[in-house]
C-alpha positions as protocol buffer text, in pm:
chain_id: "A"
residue {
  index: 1
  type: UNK
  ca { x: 1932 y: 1559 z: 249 }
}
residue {
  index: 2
  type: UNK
  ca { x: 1754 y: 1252 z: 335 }
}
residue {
  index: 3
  type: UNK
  ca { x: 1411 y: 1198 z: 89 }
}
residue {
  index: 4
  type: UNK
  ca { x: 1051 y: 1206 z: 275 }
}
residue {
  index: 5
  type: UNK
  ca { x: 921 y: 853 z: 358 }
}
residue {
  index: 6
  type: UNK
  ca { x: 555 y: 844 z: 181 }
}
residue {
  index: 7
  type: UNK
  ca { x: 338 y: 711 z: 421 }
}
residue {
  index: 8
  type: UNK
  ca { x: 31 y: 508 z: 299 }
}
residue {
  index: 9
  type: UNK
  ca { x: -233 y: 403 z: 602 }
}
residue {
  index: 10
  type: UNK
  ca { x: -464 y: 139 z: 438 }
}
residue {
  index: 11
  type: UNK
  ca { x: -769 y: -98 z: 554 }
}
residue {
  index: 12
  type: UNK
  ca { x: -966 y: 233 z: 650 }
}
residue {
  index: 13
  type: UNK
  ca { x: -1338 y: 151 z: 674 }
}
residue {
  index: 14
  type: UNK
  ca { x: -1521 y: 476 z: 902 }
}
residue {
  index: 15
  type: UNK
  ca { x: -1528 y: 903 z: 839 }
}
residue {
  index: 16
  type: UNK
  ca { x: -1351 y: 951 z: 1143 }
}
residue {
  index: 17
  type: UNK
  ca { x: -1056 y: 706 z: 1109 }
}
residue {
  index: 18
  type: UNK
  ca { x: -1007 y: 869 z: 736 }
}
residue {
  index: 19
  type: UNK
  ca { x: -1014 y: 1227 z: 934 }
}
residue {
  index: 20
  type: UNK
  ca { x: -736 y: 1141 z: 1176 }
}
residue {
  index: 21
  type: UNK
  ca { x: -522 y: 939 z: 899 }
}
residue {
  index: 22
  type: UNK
  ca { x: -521 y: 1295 z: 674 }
}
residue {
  index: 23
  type: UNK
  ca { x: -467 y: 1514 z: 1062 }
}
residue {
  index: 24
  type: UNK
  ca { x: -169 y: 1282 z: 1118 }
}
residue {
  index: 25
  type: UNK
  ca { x: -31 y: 1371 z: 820 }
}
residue {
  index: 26
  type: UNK
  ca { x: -29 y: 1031 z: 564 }
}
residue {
  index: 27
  type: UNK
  ca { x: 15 y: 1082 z: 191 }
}
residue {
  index: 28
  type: UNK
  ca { x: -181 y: 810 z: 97 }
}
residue {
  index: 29
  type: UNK
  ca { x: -534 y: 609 z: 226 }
}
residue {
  index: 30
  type: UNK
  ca { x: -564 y: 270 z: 131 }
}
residue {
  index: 31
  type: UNK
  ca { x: -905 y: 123 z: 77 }
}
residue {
  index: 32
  type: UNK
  ca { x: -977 y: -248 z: 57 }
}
residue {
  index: 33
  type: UNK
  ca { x: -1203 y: -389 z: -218 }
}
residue {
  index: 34
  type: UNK
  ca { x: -1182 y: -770 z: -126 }
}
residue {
  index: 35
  type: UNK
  ca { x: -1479 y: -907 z: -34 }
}
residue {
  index: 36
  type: UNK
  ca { x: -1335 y: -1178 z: 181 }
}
residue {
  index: 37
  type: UNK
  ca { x: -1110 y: -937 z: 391 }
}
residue {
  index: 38
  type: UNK
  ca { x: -1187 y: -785 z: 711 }
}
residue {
  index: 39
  type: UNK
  ca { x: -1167 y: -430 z: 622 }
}
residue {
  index: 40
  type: UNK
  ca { x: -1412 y: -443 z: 249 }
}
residue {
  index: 41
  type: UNK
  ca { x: -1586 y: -168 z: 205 }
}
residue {
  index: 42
  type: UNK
  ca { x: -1788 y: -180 z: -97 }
}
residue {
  index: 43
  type: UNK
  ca { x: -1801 y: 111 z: -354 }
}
residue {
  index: 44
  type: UNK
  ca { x: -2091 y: 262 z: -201 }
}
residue {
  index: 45
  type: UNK
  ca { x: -1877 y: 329 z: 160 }
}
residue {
  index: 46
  type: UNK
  ca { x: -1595 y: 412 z: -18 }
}
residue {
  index: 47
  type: UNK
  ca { x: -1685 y: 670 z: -211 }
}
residue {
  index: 48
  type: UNK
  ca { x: -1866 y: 850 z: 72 }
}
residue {
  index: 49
  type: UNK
  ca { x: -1544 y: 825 z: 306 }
}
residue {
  index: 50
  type: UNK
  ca { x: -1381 y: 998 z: -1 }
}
residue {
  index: 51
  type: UNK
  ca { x: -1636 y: 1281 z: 3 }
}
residue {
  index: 52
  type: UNK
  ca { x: -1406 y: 1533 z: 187 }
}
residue {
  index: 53
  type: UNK
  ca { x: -1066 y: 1417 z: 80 }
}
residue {
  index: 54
  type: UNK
  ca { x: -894 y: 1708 z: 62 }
}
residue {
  index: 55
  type: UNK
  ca { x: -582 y: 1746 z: -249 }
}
residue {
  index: 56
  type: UNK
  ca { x: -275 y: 1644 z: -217 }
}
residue {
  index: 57
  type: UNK
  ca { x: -364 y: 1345 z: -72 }
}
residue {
  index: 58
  type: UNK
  ca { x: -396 y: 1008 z: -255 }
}
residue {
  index: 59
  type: UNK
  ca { x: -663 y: 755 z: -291 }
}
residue {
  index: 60
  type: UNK
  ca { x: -557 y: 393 z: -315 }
}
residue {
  index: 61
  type: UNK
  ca { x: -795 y: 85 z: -402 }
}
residue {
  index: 62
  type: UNK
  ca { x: -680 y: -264 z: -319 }
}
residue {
  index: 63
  type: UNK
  ca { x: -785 y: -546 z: -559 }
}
residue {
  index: 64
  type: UNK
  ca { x: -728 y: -912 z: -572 }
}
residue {
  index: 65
  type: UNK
  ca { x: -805 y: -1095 z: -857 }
}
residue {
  index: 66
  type: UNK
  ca { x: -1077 y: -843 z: -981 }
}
residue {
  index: 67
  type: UNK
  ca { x: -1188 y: -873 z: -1308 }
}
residue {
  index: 68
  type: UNK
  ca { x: -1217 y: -574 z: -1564 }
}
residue {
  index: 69
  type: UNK
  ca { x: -1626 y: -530 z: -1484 }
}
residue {
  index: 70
  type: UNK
  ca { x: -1584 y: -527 z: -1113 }
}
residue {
  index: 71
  type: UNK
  ca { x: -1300 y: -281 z: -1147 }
}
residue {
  index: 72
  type: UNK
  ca { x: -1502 y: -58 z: -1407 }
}
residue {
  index: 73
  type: UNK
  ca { x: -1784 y: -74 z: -1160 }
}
residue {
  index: 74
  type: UNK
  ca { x: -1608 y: 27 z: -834 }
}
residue {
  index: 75
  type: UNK
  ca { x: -1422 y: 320 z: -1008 }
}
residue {
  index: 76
  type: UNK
  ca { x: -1770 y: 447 z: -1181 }
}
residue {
  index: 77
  type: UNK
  ca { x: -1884 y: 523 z: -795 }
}
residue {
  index: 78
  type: UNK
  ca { x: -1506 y: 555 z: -617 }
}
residue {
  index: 79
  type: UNK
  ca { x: -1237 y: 808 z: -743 }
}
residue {
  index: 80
  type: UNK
  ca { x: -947 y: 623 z: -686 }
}
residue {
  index: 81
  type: UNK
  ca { x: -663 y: 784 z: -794 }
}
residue {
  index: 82
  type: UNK
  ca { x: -438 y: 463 z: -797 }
}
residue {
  index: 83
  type: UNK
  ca { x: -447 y: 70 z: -779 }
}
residue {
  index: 84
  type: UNK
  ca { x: -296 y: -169 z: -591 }
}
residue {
  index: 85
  type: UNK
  ca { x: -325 y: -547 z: -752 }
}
residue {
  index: 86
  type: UNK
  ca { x: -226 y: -815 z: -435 }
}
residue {
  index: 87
  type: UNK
  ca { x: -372 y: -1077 z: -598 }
}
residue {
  index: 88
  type: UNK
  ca { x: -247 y: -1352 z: -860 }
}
residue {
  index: 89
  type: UNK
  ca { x: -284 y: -1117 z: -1136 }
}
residue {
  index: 90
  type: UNK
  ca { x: 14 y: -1139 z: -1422 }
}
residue {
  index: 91
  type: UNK
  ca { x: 177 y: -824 z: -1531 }
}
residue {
  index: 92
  type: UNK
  ca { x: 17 y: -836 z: -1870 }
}
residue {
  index: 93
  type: UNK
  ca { x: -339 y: -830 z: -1688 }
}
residue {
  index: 94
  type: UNK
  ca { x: -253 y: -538 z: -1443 }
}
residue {
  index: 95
  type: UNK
  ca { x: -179 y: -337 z: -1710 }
}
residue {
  index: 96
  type: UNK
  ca { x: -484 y: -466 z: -1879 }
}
residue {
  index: 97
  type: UNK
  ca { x: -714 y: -365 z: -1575 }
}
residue {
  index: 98
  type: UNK
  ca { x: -536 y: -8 z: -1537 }
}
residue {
  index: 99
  type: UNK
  ca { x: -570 y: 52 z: -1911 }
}
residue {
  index: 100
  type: UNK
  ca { x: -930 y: -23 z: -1898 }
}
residue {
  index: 101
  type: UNK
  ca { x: -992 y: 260 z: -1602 }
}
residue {
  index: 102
  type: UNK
  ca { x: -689 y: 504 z: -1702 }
}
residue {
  index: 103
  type: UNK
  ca { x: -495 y: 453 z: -1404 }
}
residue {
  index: 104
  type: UNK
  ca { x: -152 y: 420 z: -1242 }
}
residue {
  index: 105
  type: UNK
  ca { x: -111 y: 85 z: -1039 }
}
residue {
  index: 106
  type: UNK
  ca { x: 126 y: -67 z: -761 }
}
residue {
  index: 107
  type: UNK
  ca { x: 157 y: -478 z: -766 }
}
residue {
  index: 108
  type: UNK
  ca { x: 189 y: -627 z: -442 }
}
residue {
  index: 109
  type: UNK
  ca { x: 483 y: -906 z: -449 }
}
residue {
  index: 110
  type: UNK
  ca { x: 483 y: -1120 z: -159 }
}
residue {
  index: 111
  type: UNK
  ca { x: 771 y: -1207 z: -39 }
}
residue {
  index: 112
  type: UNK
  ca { x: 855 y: -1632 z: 52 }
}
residue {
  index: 113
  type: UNK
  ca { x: 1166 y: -1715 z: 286 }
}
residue {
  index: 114
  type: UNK
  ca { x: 1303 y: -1823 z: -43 }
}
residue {
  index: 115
  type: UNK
  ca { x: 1308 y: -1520 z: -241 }
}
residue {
  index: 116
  type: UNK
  ca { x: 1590 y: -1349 z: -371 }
}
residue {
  index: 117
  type: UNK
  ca { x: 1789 y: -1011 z: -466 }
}
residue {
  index: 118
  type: UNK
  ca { x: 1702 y: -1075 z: -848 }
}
residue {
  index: 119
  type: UNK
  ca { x: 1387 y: -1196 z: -749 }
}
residue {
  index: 120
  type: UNK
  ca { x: 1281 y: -851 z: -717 }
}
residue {
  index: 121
  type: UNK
  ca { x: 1442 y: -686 z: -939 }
}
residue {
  index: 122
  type: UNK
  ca { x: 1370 y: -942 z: -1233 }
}
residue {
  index: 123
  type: UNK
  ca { x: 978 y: -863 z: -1109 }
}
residue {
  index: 124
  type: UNK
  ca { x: 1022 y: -512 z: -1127 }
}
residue {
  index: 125
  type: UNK
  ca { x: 1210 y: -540 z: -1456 }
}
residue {
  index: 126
  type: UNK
  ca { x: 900 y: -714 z: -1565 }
}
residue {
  index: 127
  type: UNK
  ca { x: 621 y: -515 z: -1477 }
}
residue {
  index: 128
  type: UNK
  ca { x: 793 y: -215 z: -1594 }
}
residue {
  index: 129
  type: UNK
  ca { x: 821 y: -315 z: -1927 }
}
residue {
  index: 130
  type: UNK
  ca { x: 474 y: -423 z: -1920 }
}
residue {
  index: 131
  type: UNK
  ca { x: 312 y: -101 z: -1854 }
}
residue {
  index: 132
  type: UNK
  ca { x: 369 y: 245 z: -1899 }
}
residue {
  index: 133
  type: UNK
  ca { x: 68 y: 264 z: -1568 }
}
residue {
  index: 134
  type: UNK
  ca { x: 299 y: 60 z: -1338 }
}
residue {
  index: 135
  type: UNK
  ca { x: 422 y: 292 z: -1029 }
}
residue {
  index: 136
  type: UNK
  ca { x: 623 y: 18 z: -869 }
}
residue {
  index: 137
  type: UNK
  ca { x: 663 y: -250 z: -628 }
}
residue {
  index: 138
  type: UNK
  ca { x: 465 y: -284 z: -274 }
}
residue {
  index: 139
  type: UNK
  ca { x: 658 y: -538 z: -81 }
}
residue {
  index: 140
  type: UNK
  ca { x: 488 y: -750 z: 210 }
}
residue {
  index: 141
  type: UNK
  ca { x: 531 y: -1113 z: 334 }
}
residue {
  index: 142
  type: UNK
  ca { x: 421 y: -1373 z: 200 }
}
residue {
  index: 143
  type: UNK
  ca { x: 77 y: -1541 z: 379 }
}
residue {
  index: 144
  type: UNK
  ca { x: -138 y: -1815 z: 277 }
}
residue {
  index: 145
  type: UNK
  ca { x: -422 y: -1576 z: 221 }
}
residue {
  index: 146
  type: UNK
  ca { x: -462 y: -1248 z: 35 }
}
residue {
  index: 147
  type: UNK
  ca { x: -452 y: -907 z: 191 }
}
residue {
  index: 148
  type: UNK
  ca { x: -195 y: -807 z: 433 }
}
residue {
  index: 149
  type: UNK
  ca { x: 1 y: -1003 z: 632 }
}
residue {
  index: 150
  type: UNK
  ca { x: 140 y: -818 z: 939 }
}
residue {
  index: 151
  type: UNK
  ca { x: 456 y: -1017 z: 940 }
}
residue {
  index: 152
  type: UNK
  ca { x: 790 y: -874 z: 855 }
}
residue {
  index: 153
  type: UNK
  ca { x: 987 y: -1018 z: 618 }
}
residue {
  index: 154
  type: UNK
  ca { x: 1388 y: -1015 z: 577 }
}
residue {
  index: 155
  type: UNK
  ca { x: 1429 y: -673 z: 478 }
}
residue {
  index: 156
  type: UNK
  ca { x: 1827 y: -711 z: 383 }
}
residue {
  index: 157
  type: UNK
  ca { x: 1663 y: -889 z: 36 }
}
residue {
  index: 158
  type: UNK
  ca { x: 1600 y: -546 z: -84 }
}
residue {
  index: 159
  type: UNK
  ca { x: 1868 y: -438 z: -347 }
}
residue {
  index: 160
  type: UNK
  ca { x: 1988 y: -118 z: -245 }
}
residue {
  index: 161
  type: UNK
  ca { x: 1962 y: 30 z: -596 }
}
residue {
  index: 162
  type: UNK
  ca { x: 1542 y: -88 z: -588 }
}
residue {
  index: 163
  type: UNK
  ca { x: 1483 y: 26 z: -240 }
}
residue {
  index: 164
  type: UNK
  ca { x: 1460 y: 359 z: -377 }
}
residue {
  index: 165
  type: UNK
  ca { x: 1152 y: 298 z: -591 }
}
residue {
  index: 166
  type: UNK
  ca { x: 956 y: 11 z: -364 }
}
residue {
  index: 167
  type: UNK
  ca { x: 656 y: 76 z: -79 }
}
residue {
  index: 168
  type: UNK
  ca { x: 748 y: -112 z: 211 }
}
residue {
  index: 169
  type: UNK
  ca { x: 480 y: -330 z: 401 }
}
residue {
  index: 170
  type: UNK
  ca { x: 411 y: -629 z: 623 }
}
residue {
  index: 171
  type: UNK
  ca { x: 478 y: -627 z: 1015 }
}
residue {
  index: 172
  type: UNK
  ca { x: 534 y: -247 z: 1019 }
}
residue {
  index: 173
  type: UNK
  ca { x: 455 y: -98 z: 1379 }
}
residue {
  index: 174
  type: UNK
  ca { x: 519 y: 203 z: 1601 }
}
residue {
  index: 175
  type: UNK
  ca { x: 813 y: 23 z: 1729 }
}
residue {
  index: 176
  type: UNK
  ca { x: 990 y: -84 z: 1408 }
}
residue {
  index: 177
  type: UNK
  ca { x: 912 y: 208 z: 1195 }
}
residue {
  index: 178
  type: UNK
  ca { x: 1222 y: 390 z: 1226 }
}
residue {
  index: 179
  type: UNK
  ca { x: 1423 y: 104 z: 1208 }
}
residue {
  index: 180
  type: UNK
  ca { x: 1296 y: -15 z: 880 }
}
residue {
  index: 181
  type: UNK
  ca { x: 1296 y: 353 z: 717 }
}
residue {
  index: 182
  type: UNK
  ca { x: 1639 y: 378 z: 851 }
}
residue {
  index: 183
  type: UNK
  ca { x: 1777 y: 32 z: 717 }
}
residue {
  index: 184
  type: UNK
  ca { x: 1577 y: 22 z: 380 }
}
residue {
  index: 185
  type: UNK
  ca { x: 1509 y: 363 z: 270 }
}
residue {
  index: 186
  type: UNK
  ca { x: 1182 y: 284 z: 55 }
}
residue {
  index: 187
  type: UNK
  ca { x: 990 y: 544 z: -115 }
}
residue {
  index: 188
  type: UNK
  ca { x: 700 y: 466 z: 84 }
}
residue {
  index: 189
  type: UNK
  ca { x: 604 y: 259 z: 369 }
}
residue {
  index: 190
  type: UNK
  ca { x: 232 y: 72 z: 447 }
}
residue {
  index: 191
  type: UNK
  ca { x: 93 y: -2 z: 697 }
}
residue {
  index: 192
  type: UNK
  ca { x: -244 y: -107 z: 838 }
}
residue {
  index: 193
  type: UNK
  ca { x: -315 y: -364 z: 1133 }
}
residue {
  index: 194
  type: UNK
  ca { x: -16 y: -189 z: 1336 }
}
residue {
  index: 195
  type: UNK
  ca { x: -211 y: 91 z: 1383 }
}
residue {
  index: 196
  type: UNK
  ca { x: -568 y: -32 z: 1498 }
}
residue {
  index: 197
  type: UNK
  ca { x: -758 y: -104 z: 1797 }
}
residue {
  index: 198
  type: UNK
  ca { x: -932 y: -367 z: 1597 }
}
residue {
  index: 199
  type: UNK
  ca { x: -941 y: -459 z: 1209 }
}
residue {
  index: 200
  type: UNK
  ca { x: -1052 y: -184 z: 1034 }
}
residue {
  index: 201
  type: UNK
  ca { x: -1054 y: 56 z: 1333 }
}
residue {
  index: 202
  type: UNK
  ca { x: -755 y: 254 z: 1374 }
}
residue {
  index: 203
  type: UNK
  ca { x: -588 y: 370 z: 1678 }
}
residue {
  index: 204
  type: UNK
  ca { x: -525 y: 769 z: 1658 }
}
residue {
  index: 205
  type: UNK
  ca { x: -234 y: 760 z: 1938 }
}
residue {
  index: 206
  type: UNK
  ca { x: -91 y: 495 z: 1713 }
}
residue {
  index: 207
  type: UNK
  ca { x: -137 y: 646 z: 1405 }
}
residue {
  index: 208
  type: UNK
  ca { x: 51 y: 1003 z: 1509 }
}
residue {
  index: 209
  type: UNK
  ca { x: 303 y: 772 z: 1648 }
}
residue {
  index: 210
  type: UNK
  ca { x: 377 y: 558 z: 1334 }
}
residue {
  index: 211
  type: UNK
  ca { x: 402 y: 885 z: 1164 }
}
residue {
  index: 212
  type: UNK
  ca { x: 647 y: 1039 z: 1427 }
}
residue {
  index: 213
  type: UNK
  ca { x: 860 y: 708 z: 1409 }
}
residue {
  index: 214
  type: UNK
  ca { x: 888 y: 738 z: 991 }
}
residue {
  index: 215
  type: UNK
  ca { x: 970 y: 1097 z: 1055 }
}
residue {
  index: 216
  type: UNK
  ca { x: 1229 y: 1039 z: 1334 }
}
residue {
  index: 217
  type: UNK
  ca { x: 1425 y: 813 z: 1066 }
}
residue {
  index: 218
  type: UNK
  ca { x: 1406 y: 1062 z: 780 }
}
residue {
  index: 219
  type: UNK
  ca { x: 1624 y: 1296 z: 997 }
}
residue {
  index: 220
  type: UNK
  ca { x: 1892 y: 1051 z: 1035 }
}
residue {
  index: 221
  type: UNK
  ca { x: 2160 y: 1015 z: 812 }
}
């Protein structure tokens, strides 16, 4: 029997969006504590869209390049239940940051035209050694800027033996969901700008259909 897809919706920023994210039936809600990005929400939002989170389903704070103070300050107001580093951050300093809040963390690798195969699994390799709080890889595209990227990147430079363990991002849509669950088989997929009306405001058609499309590919062989 195929595994469940995790499906994480990030960049949420309003009570309702958060509401229709948990109705549609995500594992995981991504919130984005980058100043410079569209969807920030400081600690103060964040921890009343958390309010009526209901169990079972997973918190998830985005930092880039945070630094130990700003990350003990946003998780003194926000209970995030896991961290996502998609900055420059060095696996020595994620587990550095986790350590200093107790918790489990994702890193972010951004993947160039140029990577390879070994690439990832050296990085992986790495990190895990590193920390006994690293969860695994989140793999996205690499973009000038921080954040997401919403482009997909060649998803055949996924060893099959890490595919297993990684959260698959960047470019993700309605209309490549199932494709990319089918081809890759991640753990988890993310996914944020393919399923709004504008940044930071999802789209609930979208977001039921995303959903459907992960779904549709878990019941394939």
């Amino acid at each position: 029997m195929t595994m469940r897809t995790k499906i994480k919706i990030c960049g949420l920023t309003r009570p309702e969006d958060v509401r229709a994210v948990v109705a549609a039936g995500a594992d995981a809600l991504g919130f984005v504590f980058y100043p410079p990005s569209p969807r920030y929400v400081t600690p103060e939002a964040a921890a009343q869209l958390l309010r009526n989170l209901p169990p079972f389903v997973v918190s998830v704070g985005l930092f880039v390049n945070a630094t130990e103070d700003e990350l003990l300050a946003t998780l003194a107001q926000v209970p995030l239940q896991l961290l996502q580093f998609h900055g420059d951050e060095t696996a020595e300093q994620c587990h550095r940051l986790a350590s200093a809040v107790n918790r489990p963390f994702i890193r972010a690798f951004r993947v160039k035209p140029d990577t390879s195969p070994e690439d990832l699994l050296e990085c992986e390799k790495e990190y895990r050694a590193a920390s006994p709080l690293f969860n695994g890889l989140l793999l996205d595209t690499f973009v000038d800027s921080f954040g997401g990227s919403g482009k997909v990147f060649d998803w055949s430079l996924i060893p099959k033996e890490l595919a297993p363990l990684v959260v698959l991002s960047g470019g993700l849509s309605v209309q490549n969901a199932t494709d990319a669950v089918r081809r890759v088989r991640p753990f988890a997929v993310d996914i944020s700008s393919g399923v709004e009306l504008a940044k930071g405001i999802k789209d609930v058609a979208k977001l039921h259909a995303f959903v459907d499309a992960v779904r549709l590919a878990d019941h394939q062989d």
